[in-house]
C-alpha positions in Angstrom: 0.0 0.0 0.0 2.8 2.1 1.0 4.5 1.6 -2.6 1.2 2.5 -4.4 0.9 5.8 -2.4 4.3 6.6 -3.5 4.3 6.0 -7.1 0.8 8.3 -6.9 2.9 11.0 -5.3 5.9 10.7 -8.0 2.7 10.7 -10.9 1.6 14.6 -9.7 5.4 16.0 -10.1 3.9 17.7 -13.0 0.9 18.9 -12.4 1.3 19.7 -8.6 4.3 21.5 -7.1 6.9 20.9 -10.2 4.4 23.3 -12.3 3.7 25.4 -9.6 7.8 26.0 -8.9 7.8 27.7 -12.8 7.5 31.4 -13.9 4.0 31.7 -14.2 3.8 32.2 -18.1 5.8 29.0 -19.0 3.9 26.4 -20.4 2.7 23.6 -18.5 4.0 20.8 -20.5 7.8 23.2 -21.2 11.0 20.9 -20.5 12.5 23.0 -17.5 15.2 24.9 -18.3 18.6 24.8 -16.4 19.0 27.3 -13.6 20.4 27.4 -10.2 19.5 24.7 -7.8 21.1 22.9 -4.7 24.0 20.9 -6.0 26.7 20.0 -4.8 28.1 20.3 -8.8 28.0 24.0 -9.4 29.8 23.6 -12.3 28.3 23.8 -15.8 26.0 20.9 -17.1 26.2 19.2 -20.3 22.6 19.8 -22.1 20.1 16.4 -22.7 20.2 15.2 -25.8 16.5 14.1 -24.8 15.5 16.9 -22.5 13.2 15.9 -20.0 10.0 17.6 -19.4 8.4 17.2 -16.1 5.0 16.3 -17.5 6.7 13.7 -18.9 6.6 12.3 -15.5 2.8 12.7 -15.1 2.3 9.0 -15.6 1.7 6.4 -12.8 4.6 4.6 -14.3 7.4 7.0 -13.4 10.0 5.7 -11.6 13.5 4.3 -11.7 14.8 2.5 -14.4 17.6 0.3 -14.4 20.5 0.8 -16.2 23.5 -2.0 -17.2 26.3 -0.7 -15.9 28.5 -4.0 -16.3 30.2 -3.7 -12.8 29.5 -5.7 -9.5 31.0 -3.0 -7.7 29.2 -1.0 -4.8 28.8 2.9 -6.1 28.4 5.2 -2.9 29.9 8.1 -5.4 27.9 9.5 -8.1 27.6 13.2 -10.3 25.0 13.5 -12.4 25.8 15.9 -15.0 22.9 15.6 -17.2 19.9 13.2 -18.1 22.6 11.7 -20.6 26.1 11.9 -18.4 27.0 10.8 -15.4 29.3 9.8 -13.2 29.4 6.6 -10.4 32.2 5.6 -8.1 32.7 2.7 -5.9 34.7 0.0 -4.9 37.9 -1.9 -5.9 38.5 1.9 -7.1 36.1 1.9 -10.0 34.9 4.9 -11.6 32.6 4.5 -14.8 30.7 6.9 -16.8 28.2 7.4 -19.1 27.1 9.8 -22.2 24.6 8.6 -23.6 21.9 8.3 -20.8 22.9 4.8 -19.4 23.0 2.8 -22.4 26.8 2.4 -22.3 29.4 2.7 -19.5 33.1 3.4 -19.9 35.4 2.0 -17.1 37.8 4.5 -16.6 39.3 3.6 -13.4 42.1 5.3 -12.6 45.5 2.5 -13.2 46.5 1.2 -9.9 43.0 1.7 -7.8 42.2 -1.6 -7.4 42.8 -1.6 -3.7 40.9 1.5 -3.1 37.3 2.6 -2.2 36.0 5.3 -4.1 33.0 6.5 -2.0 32.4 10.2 -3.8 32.3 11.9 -6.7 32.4 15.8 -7.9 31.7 16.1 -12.0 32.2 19.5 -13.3 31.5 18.4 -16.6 31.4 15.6 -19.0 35.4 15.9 -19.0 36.5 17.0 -15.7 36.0 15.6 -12.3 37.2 15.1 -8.8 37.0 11.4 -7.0 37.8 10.6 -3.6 38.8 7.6 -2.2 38.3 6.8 1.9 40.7 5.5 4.0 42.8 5.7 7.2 46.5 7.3 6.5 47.3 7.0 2.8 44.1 4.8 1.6 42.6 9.0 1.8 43.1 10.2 -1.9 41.8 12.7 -4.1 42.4 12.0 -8.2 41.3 14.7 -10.5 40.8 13.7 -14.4 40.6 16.6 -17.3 39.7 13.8 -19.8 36.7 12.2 -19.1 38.7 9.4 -17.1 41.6 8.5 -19.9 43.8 9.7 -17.6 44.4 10.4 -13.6 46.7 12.2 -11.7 46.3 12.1 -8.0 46.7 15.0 -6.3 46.6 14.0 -2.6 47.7 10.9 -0.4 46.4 11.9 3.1 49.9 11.7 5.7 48.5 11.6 8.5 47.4 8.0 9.9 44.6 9.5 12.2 43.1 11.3 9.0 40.4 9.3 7.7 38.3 11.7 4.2 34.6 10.4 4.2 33.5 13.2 1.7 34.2 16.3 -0.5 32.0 19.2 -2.5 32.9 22.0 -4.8 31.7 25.4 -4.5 32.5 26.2 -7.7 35.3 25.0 -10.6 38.1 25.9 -8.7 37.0 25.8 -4.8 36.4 23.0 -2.9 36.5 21.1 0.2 37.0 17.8 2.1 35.9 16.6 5.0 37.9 14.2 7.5 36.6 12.4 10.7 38.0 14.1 13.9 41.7 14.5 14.3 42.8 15.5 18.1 39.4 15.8 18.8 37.8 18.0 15.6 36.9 17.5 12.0 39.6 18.2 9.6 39.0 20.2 6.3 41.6 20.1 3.3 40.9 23.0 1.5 41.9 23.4 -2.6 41.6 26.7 -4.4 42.3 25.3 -8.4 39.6 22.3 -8.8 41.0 19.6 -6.8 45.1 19.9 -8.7 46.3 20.8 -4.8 45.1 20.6 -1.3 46.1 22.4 1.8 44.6 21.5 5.4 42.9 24.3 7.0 43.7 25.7 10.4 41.5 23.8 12.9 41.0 26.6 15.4 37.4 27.7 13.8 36.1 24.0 14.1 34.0 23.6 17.0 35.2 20.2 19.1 33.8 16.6 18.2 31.5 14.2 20.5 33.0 11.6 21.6 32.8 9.1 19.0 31.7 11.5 16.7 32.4 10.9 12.9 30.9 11.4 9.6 29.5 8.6 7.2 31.1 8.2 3.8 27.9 6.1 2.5 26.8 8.8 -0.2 29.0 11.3 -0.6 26.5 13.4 0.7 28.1 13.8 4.5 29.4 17.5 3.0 27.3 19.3 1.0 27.9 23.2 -0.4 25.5 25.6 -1.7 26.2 28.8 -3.2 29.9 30.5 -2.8 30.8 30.2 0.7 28.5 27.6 2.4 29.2 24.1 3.6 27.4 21.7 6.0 28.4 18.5 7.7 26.5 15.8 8.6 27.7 13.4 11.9 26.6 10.7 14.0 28.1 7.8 16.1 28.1 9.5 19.4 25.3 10.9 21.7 23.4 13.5 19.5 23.7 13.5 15.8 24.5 16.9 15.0 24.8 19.0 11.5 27.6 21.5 11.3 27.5 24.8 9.1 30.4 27.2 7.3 29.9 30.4 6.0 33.4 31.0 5.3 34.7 27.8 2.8 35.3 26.1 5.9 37.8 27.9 8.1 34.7 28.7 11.1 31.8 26.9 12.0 28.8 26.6 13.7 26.8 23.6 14.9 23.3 22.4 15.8 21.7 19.2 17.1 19.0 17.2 14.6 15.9 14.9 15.4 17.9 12.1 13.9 18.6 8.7 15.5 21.4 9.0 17.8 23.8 7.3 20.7 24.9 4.5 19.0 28.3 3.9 16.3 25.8 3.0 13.6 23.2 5.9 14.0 23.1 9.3 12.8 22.7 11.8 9.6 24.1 10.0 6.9 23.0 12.7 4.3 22.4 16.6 3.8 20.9 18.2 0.9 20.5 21.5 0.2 18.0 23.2 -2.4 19.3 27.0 -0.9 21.5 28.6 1.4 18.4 28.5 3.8 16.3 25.1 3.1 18.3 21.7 3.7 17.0 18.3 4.1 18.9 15.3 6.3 18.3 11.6 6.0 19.9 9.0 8.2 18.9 6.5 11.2 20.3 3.2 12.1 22.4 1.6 8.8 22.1 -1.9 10.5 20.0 -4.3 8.9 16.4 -4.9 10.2 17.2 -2.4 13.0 14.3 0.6 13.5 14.9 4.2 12.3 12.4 6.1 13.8 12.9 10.0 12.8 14.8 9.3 9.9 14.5 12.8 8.6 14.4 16.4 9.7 14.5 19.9 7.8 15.6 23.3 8.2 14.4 26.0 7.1 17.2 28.6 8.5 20.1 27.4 6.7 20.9 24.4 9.5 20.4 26.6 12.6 17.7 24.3 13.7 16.0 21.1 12.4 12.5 20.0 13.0 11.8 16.3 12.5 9.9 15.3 9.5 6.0 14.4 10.4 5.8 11.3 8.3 9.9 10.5 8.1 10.6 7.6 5.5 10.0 4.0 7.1 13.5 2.9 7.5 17.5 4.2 7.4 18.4 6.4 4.5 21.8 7.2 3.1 20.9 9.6 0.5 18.9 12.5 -0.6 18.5 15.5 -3.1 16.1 18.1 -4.3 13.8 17.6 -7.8 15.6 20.5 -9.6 13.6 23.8 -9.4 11.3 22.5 -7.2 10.5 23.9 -3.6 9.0 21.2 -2.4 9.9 17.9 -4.2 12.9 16.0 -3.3 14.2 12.1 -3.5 15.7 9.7 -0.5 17.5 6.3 -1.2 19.1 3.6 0.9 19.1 0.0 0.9 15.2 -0.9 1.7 13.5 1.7 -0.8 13.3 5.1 -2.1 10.9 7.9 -1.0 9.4 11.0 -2.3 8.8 14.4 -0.4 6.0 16.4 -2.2 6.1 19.2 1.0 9.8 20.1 1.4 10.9 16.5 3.5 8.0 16.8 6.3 6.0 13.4 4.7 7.7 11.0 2.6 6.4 8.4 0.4 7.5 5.3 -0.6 8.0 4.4 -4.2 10.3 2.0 -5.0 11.8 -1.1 -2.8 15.2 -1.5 -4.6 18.3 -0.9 -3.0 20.2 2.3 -3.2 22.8 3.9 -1.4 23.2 7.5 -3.4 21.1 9.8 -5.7 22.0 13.3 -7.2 20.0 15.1 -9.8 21.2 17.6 -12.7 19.3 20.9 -13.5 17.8 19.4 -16.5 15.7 16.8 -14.3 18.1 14.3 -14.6 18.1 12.0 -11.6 20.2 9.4 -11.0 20.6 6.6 -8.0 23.0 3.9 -7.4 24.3 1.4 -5.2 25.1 -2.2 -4.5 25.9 -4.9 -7.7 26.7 -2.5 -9.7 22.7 -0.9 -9.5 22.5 2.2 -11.1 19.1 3.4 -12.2 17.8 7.1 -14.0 14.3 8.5 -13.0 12.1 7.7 -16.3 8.4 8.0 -17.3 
């Protein structure tokens, strides 16, 4: 019953908040033109070859549809750039790509990776991204590719066997930054000011001090998040409240505030932030253990992170990732390993509307929206 309500709720995108979220003299049935949205990918986006419009999704069929990616590897990093390009990452260091809307995917692993796990993803194009691999000590890497994935050249190898990188985002092409579970006893930022080429770790004296047991969750690449210029947020958990923390500056001062979300406990906490402005932000999360209960699995803010209230109807079990429907205030997508859910009210109710398992979803400012996860799943939002 709880599927059927869901796939309802993803049938009105169109003619419900989706239309209502347009300048009021564009057509109803008009593909939505690119504009600025939450993303952590501020760079440019490569048009659709086959725009999607989002009547289009009007029919009690939308959903996700499975893609062959060829890979058996687990992709907790993904960029989409468009309906027809996008980016996954995962593990035994594989990173493939696509151009042509899923049909096809290039491996273009960077030589030598095997051993590593990629676990996010930062696509400034259809040529030029940023991947991150997680690790304690030097397993923590950042390769940067100019070529759509031909070739690799890393530009960090984390020193510092306390250092363990869960996530990055990009603020624009040339700044970014990465986010590392506490080192004597706060988070650690690496800071790079020419697209991910060089890295620098940020003073720690702005950084407000960790929980004990505090640490971030590199299961989406959606633990860091930016929007805008100057704005970061970090999501935490594993120690007695799961907290969200909030830059104004690229990361050299921060703030913090305590969520809703499931807390007290190594495997419980916000596992993923998304943000559709500097002011409105979603978080996802609860207990990653199988079978176990997340109640409160969701919260929103409506003041930029300051404080979270927790969502009336939250999705029915832990979820690892999340983003807005482009140009939509209200619409916005969850994953993780049970099932995926749809907020039609800016994350207070969620439906669900699909039982497949994903672990991360990101959508491009031409509607396309991508998930993937486990086996190699990776699935585009279709009619």
């Amino acid at each position: 019953m709880v599927l059927t309500a869901g796939v309802a709720a993803l049938a009105t995108l169109a003619a419900g908040p989706v239309a209502m979220a347009r300048p009021a003299n564009a057509p109803t049935d008009a593909t939505v033109s690119p504009t600025s949205s939450e993303s952590t990918h501020t760079p440019a986006h490569t048009p659709a070859r086959d725009p999607l419009s989002a009547a289009s999704l009007t029919t009690a069929h939308a959903g996700w549809r499975l893609k062959d990616s060829g890979s058996t590897a687990r992709f907790r990093g993904l960029a989409a750039v468009s309906r027809t390009t996008a980016w996954v990452a995962g593990t035994a260091g594989t990173v493939l790509r696509t151009h042509d809307g899923g049909r096809h995917w290039s491996n273009i692993s960077p030589p030598g990776a095997g051993a590593l796990e990629f676990r996010d993803i930062e696509a400034f194009d259809a040529r030029r991204a940023v991947v991150l691999a997680i690790g304690e000590g030097a397993a923590s890497r950042v390769f940067r590719t100019d070529d759509a994935g031909a070739t690799w050249t890393e530009s960090f190898r984390n020193p510092d066997p306390q250092a363990f990188y869960d996530c990055l985002t990009f603020f624009d092409r040339r700044h970014g930054i990465a986010l590392s579970d506490p080192v004597d006893g706060k988070y650690r930022i690496l800071s790079t000011r020419d697209g991910g080429r060089s890295w620098r770790v940020l003073p720690s004296a702005g950084m407000p001090p960790a929980q004990q047991g505090e640490a971030a969750f590199a299961a989406s690449g959606q633990c860091l998040v930016s929007s805008g210029s100057r704005d970061a947020w970090i999501a935490t958990g594993g120690a007695a409240t799961s907290r969200v923390l909030h830059t104004t500056d690229r990361g050299r001062t921060w703030s913090v505030a305590d969520t809703p979300l499931p807390a007290g406990d190594p495997a419980r906490g916000v596992f993923a932030l998304a943000v559709r402005d500097r002011g409105h932000a979603l978080a996802v999360g609860g207990d990653y253990r199988p079978g176990r209960p997340s109640p409160h699995a969701a919260a929103v803010s409506d003041d930029a992170g300051t404080t979270w209230t927790p969502a009336a109807e939250p999705p029915t079990a832990y979820r690892s990732g999340a983003a807005w429907f482009p140009h939509s205030r209200r619409l916005a997508l969850a994953v993780g390993p049970t099932g995926s859910d749809l907020t039609l009210d800016g994350g207070r109710t969620w439906h669900t509307f699909d039982n497949g398992s994903y672990d991360t979803v990101d959508c491009a400012p031409d509607l396309g929206c991508w998930a993937a996860g486990e086996q190699g799943r990776i699935a585009r939002l279709e009619p």
